[in-house]
KOLDOMI-98942 format. One record per atom (N, C-alpha, C, O): z, x, y. Coordinates in steps of 0.2 Angstrom, whole numbers, padded with zeros to 4 digits, always signed. Last residue first. Layout:
ZXY/...
END
This chain:
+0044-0001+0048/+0048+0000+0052/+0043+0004+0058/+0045+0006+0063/+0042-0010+0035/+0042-0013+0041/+0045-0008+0046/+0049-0011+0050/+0041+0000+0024/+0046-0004+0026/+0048-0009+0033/+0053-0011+0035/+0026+0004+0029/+0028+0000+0021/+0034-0005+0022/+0034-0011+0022/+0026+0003+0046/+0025+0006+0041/+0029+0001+0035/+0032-0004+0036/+0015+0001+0059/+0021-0003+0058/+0020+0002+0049/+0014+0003+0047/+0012+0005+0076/+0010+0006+0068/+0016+0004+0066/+0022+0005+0069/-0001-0002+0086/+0007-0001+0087/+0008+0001+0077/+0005-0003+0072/-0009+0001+0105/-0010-0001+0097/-0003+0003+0094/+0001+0007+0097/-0016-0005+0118/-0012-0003+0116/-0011-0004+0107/-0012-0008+0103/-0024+0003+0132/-0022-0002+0125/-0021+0000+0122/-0024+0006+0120/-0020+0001+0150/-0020+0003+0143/-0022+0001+0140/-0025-0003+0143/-0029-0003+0163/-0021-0003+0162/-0019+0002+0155/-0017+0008+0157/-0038-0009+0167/-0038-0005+0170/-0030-0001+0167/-0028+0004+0169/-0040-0022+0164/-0037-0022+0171/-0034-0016+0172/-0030-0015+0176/-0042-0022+0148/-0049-0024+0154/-0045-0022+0161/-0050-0022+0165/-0029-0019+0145/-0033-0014+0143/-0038-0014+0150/-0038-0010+0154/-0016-0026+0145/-0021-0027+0150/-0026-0020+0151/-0026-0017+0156/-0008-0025+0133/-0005-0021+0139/-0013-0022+0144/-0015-0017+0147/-0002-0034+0119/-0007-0032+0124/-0006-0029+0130/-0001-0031+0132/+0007-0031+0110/+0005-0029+0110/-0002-0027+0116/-0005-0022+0117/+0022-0039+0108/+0017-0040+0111/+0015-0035+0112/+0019-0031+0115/+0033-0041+0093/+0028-0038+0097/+0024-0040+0103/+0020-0045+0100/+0048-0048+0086/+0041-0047+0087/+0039-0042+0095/+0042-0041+0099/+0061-0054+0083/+0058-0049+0078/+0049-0048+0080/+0045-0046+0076/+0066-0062+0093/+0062-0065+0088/+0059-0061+0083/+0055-0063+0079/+0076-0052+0098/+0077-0061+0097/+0071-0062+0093/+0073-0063+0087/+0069-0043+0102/+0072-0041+0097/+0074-0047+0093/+0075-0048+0087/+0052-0039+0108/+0057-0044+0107/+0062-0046+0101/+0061-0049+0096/+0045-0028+0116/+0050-0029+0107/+0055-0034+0110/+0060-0033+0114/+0031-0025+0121/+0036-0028+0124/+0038-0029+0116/+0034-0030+0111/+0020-0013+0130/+0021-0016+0124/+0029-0018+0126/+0032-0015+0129/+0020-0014+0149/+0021-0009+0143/+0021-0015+0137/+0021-0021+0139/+0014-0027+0158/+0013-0019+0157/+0013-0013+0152/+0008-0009+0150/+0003-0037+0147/+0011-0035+0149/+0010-0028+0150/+0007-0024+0146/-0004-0052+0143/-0005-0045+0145/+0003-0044+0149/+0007-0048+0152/-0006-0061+0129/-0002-0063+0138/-0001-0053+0139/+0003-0050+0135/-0014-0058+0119/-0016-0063+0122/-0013-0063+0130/-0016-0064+0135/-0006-0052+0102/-0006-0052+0110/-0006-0058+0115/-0001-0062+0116/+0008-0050+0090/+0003-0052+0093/+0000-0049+0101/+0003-0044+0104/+0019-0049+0077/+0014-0043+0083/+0009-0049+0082/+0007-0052+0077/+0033-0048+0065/+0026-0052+0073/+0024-0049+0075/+0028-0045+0078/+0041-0045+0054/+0039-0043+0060/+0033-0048+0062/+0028-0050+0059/+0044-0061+0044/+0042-0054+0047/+0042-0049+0052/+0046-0052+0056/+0051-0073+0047/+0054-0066+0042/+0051-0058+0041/+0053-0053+0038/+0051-0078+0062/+0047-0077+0056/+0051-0073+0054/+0054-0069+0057/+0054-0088+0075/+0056-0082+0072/+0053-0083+0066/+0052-0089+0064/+0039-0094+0087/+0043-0095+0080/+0046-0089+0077/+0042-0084+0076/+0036-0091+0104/+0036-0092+0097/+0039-0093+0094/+0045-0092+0097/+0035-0102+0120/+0041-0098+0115/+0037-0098+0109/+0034-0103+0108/+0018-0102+0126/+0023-0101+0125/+0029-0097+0119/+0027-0093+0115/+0005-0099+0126/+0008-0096+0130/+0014-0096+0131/+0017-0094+0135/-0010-0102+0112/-0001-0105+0117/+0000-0097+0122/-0004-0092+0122/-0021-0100+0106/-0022-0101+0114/-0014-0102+0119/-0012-0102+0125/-0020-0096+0091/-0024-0094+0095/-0024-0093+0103/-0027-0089+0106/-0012-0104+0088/-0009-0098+0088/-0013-0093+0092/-0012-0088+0094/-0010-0121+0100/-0010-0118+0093/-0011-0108+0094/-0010-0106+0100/-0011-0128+0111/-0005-0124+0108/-0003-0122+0103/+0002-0120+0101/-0025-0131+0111/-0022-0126+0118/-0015-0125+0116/-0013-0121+0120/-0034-0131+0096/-0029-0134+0098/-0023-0127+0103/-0020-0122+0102/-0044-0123+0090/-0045-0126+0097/-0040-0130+0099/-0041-0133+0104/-0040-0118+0078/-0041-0113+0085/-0044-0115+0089/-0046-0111+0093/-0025-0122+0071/-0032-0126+0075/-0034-0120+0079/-0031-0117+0083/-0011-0119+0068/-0017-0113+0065/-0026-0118+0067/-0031-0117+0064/-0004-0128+0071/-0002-0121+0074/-0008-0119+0072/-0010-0114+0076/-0001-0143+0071/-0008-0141+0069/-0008-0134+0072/-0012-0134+0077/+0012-0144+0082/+0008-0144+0078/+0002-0143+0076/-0002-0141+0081/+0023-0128+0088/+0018-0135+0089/+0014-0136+0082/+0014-0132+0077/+0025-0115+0090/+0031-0121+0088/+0028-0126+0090/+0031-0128+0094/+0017-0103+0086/+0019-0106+0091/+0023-0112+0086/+0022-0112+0080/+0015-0084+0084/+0017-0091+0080/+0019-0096+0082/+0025-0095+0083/+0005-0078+0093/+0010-0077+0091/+0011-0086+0088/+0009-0092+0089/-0010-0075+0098/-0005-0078+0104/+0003-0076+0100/+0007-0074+0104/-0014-0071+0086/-0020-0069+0094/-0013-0070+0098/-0011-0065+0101/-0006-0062+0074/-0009-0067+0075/-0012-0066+0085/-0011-0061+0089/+0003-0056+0058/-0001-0054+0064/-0005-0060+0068/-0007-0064+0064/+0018-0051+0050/+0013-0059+0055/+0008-0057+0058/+0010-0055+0063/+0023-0041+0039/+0021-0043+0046/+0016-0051+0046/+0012-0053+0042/+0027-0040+0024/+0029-0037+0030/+0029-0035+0036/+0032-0031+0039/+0022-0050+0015/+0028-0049+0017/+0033-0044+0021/+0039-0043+0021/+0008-0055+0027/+0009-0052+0021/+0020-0053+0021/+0024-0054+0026/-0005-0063+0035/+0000-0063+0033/+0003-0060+0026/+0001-0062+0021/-0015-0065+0051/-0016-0063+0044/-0007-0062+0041/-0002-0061+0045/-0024-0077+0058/-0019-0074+0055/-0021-0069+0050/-0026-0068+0047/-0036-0086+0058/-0032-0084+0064/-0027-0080+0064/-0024-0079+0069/-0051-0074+0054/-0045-0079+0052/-0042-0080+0058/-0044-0076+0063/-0069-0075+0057/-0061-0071+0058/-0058-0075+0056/-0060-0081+0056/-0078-0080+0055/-0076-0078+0050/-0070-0075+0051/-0067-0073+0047/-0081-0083+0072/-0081-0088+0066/-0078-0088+0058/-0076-0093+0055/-0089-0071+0073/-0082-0070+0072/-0079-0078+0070/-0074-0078+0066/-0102-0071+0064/-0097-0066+0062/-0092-0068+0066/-0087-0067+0062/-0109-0080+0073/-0107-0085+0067/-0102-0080+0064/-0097-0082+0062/-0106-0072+0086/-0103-0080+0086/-0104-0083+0079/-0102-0088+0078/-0118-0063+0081/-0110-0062+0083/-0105-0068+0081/-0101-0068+0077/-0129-0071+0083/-0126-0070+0077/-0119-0066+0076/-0115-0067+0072/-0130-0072+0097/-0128-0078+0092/-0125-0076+0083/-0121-0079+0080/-0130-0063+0103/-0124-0064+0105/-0123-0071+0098/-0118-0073+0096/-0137-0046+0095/-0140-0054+0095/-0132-0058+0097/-0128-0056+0093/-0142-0034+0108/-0138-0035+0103/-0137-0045+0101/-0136-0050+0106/-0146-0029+0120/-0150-0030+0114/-0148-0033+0107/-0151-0034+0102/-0140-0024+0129/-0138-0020+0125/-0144-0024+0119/-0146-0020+0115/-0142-0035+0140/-0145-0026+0139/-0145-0023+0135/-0150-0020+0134/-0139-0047+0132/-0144-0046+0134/-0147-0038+0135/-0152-0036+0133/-0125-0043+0134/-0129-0045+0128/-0134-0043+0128/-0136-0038+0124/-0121-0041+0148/-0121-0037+0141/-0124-0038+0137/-0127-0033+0135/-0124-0057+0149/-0127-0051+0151/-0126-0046+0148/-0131-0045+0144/-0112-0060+0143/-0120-0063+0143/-0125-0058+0144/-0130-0057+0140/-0101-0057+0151/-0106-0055+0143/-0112-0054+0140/-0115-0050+0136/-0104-0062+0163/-0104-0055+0161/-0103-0053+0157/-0105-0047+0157/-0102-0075+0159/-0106-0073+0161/-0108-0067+0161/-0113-0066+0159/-0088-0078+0152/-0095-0076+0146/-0100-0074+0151/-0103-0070+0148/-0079-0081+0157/-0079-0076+0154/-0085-0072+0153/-0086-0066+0152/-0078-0095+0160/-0070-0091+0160/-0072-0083+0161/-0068-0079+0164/-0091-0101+0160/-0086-0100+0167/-0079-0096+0168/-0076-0093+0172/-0093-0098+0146/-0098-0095+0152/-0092-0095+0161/-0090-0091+0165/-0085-0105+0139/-0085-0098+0139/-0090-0096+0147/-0088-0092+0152/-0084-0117+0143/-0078-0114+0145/-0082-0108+0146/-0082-0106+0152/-0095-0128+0141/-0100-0123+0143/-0091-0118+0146/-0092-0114+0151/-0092-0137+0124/-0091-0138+0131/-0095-0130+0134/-0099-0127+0130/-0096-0138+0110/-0092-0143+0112/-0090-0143+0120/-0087-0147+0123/-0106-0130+0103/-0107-0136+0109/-0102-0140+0110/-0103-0146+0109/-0104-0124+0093/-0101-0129+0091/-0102-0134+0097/-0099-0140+0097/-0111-0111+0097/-0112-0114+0087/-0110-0121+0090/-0114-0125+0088/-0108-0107+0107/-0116-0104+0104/-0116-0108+0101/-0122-0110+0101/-0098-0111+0112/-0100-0111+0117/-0111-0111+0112/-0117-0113+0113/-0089-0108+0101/-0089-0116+0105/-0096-0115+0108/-0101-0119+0106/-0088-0096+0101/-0090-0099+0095/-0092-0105+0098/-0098-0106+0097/-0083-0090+0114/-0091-0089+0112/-0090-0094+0106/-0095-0098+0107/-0070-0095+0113/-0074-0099+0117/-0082-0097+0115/-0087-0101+0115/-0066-0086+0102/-0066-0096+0100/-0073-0098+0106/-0078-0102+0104/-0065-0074+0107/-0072-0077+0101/-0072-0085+0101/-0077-0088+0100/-0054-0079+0119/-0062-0079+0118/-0068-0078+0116/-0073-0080+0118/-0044-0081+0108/-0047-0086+0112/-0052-0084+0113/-0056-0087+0110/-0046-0073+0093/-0044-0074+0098/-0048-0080+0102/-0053-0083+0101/-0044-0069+0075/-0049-0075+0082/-0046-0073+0086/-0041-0071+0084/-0045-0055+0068/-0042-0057+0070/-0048-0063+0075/-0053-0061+0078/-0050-0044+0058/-0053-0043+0061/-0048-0051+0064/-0045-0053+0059/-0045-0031+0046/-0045-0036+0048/-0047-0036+0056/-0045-0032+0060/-0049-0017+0034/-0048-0020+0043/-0049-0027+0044/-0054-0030+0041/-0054-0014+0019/-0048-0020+0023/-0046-0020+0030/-0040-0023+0032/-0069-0008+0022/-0068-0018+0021/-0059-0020+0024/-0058-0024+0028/-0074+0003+0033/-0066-0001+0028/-0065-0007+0026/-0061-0011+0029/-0089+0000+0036/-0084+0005+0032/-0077+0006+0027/-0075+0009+0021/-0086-0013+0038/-0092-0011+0034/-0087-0004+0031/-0083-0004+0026/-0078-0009+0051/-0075-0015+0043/-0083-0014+0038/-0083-0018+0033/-0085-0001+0058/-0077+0001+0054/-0078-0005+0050/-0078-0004+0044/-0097-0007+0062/-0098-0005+0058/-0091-0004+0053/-0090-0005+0047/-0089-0017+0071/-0094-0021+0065/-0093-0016+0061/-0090-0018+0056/-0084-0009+0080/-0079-0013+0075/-0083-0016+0067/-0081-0017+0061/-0097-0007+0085/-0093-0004+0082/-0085-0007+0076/-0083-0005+0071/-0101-0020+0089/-0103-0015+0085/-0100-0011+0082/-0100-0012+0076/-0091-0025+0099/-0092-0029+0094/-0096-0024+0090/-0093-0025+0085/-0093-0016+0109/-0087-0016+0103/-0086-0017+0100/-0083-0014+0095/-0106-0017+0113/-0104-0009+0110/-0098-0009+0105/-0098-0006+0100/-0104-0030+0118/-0107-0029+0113/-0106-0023+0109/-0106-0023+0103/-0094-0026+0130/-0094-0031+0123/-0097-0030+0117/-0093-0029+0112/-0092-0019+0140/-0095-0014+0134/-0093-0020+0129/-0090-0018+0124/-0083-0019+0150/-0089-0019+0152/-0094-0017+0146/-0099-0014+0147/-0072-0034+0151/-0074-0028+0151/-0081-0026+0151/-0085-0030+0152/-0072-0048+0148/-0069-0045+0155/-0071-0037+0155/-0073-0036+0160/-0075-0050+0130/-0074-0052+0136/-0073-0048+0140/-0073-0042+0138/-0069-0045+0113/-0074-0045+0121/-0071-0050+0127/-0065-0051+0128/-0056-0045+0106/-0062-0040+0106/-0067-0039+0113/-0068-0034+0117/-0049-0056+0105/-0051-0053+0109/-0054-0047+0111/-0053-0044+0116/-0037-0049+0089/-0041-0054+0093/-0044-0049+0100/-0044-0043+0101/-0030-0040+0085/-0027-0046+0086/-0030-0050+0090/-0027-0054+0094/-0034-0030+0070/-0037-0031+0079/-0030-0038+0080/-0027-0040+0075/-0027-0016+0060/-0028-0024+0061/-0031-0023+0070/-0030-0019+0074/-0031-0004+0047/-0032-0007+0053/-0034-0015+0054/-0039-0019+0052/-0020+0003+0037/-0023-0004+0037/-0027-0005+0045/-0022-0005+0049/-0017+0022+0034/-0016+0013+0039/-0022+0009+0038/-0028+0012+0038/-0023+0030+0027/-0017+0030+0025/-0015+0022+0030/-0011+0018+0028/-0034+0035+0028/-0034+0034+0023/-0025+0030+0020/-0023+0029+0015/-0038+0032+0042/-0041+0027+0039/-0040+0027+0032/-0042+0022+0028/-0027+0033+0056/-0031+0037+0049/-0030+0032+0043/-0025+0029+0041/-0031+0034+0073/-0030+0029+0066/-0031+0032+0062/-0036+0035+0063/-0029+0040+0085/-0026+0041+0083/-0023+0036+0075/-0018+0036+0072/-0045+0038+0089/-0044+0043+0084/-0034+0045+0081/-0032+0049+0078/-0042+0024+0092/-0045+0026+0085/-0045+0033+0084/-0044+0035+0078/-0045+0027+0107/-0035+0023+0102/-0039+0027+0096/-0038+0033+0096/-0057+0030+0111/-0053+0034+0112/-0043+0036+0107/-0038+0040+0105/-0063+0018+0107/-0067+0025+0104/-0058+0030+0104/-0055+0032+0099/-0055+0011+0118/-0057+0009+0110/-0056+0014+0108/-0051+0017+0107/-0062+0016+0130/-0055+0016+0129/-0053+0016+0121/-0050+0021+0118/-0073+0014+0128/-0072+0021+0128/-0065+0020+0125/-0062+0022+0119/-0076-0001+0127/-0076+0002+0121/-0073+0009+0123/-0068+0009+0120/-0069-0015+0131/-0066-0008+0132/-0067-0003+0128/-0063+0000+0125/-0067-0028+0126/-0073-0023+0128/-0073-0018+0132/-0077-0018+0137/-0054-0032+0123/-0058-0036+0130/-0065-0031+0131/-0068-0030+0137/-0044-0028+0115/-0049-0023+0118/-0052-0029+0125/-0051-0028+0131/-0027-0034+0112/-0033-0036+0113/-0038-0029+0119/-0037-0027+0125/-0021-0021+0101/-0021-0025+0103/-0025-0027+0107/-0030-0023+0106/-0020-0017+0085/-0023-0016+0089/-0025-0020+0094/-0030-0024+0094/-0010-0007+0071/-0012-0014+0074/-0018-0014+0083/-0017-0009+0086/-0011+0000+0056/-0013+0002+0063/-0015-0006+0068/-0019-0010+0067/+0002+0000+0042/-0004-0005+0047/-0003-0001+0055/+0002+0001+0058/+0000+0010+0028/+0003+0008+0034/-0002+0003+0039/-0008+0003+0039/-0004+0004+0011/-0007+0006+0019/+0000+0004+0022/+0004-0001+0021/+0000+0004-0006/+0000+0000+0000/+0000+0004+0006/+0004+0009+0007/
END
């Protein structure tokens, strides 16, 4: 059994990216994303790439939904509304477009993302375990994908992102992680290794 490399929301921060990963060793950690891959940055597609080829490479990286794959999902696949382009998507879009890279087939690959991942030594998820119903809808705005509220104590460690915070934050009261530290704003990103024993 792997230590897990966790890796908080990139938002299309490939250098940045490029740059976390070499502190990953692929023969010895799991690498987890928790979503949020694209958006707001300037290198979506480049990330969505590369992350493509590493799980080609390491089938077990897990690749995680976040809100914003959701909004791309909506937006290409499921027309349920035009969110992503006003939240986000315009400047992806365009990325896309440069880079030549198909933004629709992307949106049926993260479609395939779970919104969790769970074993008897962590929780991983986009927002963190919320206390609402139908918690695992990835279009329900208090499910695990989109809350912003209090989470659930879990028997695991927790690590998520979604709500940017200067440093990584250890909530000792719920046993969990916030991982995101506002990569796209210039800030960090942040990635957190949690070993066999949870430690």
């Amino acid at each position: 059994m792997k230590d897990y490399f966790v890796v908080g929301d990139v938002h299309g921060c490939f250098y940045t990216l490029e740059v976390l990963l070499k502190n990953w060793k692929p023969k010895q950690q799991q690498l987890i994303f928790v979503g949020d891959i694209i958006d707001h940055g300037n290198h979506s597609p480049e990330v969505a790439s590369l992350i493509d080829d590493i799980q080609k490479e390491n089938p077990d990286t897990i690749v995680l939904r976040g809100n914003h794959e959701q909004l791309l999902i909506n937006h290409c696949l499921n027309e349920f509304n035009d969110d992503w382009f006003q939240k986000s998507g315009e400047k992806t879009f365009s990325q896309y477009l440069a880079a030549g890279r198909n933004m629709g087939e992307d949106a049926k690959w993260f479609a395939t993302f779970p919104v969790y991942f769970s074993d008897e030594i962590i929780f991983v998820s986009h927002a963190g375990m919320p206390k609402a119903e139908n918690p695992f809808d990835a279009n329900n705005c208090d499910g695990i994908v989109w809350h912003r509220n209090e989470i659930q104590n879990l028997p695991q460690i927790q690590v998520y992102g979604h709500t940017p915070k200067e440093e990584a934050l250890f909530d000792a009261a719920f046993n969990a992680i916030n991982i995101d530290t506002g990569a796209y704003k210039c800030n960090k990103l942040t990635a957190v290794v949690i070993d066999k024993l949870g430690k």
